[in-house]
KELO-729323 format. One record per residue (C-alpha): residue number from 1; residue in one letter; x, y, z. Coordinates in steps of 0.25 Angstrom, whole numbers. Each point is the difference from the previous one (the first is absolute). Layout:
 num residu     X     Y     Z
 NUM      A     X     Y     Z
...
This chain:
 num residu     X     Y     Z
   1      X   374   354   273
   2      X     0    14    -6
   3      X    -7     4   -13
   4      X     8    10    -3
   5      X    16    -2     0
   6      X    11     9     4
   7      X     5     5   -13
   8      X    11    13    -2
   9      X     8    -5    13
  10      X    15    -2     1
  11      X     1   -14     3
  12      X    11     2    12
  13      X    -9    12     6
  14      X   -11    -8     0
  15      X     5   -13     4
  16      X    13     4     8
  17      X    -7    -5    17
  18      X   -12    -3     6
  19      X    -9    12     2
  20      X     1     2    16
  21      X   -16    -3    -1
  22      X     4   -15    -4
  23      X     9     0    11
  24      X    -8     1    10
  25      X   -10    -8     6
  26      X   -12     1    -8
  27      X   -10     0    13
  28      X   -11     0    -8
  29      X     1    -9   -12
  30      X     3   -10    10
  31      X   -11     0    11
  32      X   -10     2   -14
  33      X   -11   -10    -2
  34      X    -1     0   -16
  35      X   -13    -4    -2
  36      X   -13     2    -8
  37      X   -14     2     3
  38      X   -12    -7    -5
  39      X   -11     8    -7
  40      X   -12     1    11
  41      X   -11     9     2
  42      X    -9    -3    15
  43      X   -12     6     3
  44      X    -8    -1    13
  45      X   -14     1     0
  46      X    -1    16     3
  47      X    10    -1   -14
  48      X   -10    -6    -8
  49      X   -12     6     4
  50      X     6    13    -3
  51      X     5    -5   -15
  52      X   -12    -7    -4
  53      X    -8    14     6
  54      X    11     8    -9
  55      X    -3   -10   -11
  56      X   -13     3     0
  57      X    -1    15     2
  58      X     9     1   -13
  59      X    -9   -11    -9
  60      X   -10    12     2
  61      X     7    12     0
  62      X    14    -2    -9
  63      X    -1    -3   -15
  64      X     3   -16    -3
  65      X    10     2    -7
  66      X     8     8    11
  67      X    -3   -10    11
  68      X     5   -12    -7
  69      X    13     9    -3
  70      X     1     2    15
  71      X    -4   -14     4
  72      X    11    -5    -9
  73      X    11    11     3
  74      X     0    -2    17
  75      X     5   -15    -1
  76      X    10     3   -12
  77      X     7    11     9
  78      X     0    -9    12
  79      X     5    -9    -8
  80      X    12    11    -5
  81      X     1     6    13
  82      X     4   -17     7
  83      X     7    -4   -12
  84      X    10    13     3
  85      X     1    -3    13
  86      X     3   -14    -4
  87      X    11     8    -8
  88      X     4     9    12
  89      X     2   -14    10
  90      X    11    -7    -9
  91      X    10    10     8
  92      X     9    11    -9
  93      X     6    -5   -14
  94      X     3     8   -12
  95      X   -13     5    -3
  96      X    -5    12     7
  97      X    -9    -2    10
  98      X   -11    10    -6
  99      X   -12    -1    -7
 100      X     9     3   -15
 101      X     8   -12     5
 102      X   -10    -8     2
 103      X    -8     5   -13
 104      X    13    -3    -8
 105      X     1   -15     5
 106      X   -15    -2    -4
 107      X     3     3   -14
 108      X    12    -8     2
 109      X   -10   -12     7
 110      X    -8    -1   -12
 111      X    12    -5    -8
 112      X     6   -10    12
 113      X     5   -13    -3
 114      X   -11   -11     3
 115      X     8   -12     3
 116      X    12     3     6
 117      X     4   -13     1
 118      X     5    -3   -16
 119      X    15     6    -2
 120      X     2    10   -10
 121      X     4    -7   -15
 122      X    16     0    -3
 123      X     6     8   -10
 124      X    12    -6    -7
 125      X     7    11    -2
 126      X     0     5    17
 127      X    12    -1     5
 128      X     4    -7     8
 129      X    -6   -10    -7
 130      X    -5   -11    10
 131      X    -3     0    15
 132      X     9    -7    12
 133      X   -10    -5     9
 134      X    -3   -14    -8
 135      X    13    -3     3
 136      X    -4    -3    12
 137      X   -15     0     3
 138      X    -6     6    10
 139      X    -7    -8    10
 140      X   -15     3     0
 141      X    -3     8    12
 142      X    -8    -2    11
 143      X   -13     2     4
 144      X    -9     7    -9
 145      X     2    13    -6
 146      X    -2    13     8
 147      X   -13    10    -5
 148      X     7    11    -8
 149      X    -9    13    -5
 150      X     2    12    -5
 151      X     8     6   -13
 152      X     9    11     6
 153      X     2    -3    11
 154      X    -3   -15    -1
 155      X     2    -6    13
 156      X    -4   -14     9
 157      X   -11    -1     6
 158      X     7   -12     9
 159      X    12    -8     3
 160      X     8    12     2
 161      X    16     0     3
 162      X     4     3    13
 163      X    12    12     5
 164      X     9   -12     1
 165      X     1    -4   -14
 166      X    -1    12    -6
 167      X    12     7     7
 168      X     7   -14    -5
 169      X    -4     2   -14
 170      X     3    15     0
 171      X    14    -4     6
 172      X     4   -11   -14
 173      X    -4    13    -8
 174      X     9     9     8
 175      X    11   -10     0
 176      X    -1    -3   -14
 177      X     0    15    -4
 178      X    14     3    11
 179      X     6   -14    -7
 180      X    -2     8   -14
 181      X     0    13     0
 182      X     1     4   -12
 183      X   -11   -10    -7
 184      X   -10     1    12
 185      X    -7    10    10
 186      X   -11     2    10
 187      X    -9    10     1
 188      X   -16     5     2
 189      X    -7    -6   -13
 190      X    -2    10   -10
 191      X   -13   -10    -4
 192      X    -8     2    12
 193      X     8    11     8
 194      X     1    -8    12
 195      X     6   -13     5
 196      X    14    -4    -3
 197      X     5    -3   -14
 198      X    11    -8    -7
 199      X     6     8   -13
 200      X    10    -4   -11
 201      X     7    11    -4
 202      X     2    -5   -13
 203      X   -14    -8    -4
 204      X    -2    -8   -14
 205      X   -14    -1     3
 206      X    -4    14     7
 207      X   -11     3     9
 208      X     0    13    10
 209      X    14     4    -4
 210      X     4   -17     1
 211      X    -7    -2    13
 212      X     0   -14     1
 213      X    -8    -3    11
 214      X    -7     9    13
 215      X    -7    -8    14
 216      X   -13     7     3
 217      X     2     4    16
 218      X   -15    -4     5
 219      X    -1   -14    -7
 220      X    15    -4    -4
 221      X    -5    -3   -12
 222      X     9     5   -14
 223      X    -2     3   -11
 224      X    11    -2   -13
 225      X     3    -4   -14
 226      X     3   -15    -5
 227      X     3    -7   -13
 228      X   -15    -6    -4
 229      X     8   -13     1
 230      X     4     2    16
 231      X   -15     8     0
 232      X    -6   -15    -4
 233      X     8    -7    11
 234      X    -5    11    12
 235      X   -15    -3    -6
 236      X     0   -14     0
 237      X     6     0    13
 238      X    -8     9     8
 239      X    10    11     2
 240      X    -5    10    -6
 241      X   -11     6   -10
 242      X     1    11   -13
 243      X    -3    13     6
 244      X   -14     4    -7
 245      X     6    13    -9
 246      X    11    -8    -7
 247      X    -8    -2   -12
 248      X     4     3   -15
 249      X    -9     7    -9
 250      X    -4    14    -5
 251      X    -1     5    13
 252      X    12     6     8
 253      X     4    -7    14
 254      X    12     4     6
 255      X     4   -13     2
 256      X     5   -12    -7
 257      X    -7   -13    -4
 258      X    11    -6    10
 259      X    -3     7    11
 260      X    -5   -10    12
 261      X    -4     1    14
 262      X     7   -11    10
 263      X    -5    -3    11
 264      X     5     3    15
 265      X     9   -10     6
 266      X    -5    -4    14
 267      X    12    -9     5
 268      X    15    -2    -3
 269      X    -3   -12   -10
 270      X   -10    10    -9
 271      X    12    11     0
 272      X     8   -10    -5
 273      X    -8    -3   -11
 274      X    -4    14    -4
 275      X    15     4     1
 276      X     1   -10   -12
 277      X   -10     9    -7
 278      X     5    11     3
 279      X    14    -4    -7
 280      X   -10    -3   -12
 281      X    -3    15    -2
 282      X    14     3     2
 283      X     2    -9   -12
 284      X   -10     7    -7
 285      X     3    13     3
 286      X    15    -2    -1
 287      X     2   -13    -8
 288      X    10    -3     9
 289      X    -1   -10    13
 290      X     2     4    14
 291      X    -1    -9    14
 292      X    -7     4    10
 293      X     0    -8    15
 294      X    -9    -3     7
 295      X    -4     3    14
 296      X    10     1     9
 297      X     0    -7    14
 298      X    -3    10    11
């Protein structure tokens, strides 16, 4: 997810075919172990002799003041330099991978959503005006929800998808996009500026130039926009979470309050039902309803 979106661009340019980058292979957000690292700081016994000797020399030689400053400022910036790091180890997303990027989504952090797990409150006059997935619930799914961190990128830490799925998953876009043309395309996401993307060339409810919903390549997890009503199916569910900047308030996110995260599916009865949710954004996006299949036998 980007926090800044593609603005000024003809649609069609922007939009026309995968970039040859998303074609091929992408070697290394595959074999990438998204993780993130504890805070920890070791110190043998030459380590502590040596601080405590430090400590000392500066209680009798450096102004108090001074000391305590410096006491205090080595574990912040350890604590700056891990958390960046942290940052760096969710893989590439729409954020720079840079110290402004990372300075920008702290800003953004102190503002992040702290239960993701309520759905955003209606609006009578959205349209469309209700969601489709009550229609027929979801079944809740299985297992216990994957670890998820970060706010751009925000990733799982676990339970990811495997090449199998994905490739299914990215083929029901693609076919849904060659069935109809000239209401539907894929593309690189112009949110996070990798993975593969669904888009409506005509969106009601517009997000990156109608993007209606892009599969992260290291997790196959995706982000995408619901009606709160399908949002409050996925969440009671297990499906899926709010992502942390689709707040509402005084300050600016480049996302909507409907913007959710859904988790990878990891076997052919997990596509099926995110394929459901995935007709839910079109819905939303679109107000109309498509049918995606399901996995087809090999």
């Amino acid at each position: 997810m980007a926090l800044t979106l593609t603005s000024g661009t003809d649609l069609h340019q922007h939009l026309g075919m995968e970039s040859s980058a998303e074609k091929e292979p992408d070697r290394l957000a595959i074999n990438m172990v998204i993780r993130q690292d504890p805070f920890s700081i070791s110190l043998d016994a030459s380590a502590l002799l040596a601080v405590a000797i430090l400590l000392i020399i500066g209680m009798n030689t450096v102004e108090h003041l001074y000391l305590e400053c410096m006491i205090l400022a080595i574990p912040i910036m350890l604590l700056i330099r891990n958390d960046y790091h942290n940052f760096l180890n969710l893989g590439p997303g729409g954020t720079p991978a840079t110290p402004a990027g990372y300075a920008r989504l702290t800003w953004y952090r102190l503002f992040a959503l702290r239960d993701p797990f309520s759905p955003p409150p209606r609006d009578p006059s959205q349209l469309p005006a209700a969601g489709i997935l009550r229609q027929q619930p979801l079944p809740y799914r299985p297992g216990p929800r994957p670890v998820v961190a970060g706010l751009a990128p925000q990733r799982q830490l676990n339970q990811p998808g495997n090449q199998k799925i994905y490739q299914a998953l990215k083929l029901a876009l693609s076919d849904l996009s060659a069935l109809s043309p000239k209401k539907f395309i894929t593309a690189t996401s112009c949110l996070e500026k990798h993975g593969f993307a669904l888009f409506a060339r005509h969106p009601l409810n517009v997000c990156g130039n109608g993007e209606v919903c892009h599969i992260h390549t290291s997790d196959k997890s995706m982000h995408m926009n619901l009606h709160p009503d399908d949002i409050k199916e996925v969440l009671e569910k297990g499906w899926g979470q709010r992502h942390p900047m689709a707040w509402t308030g005084w300050v600016h996110t480049p996302v909507p309050s409907t913007f959710v995260m859904i988790y990878a599916p990891r076997d052919d009865n997990d596509l099926r039902i995110v394929l459901r949710i995935i007709e839910a954004a079109v819905w939303y996006t679109t107000s109309e309803k498509v049918d995606l299949e399901g996995p087809s036998e090999s």
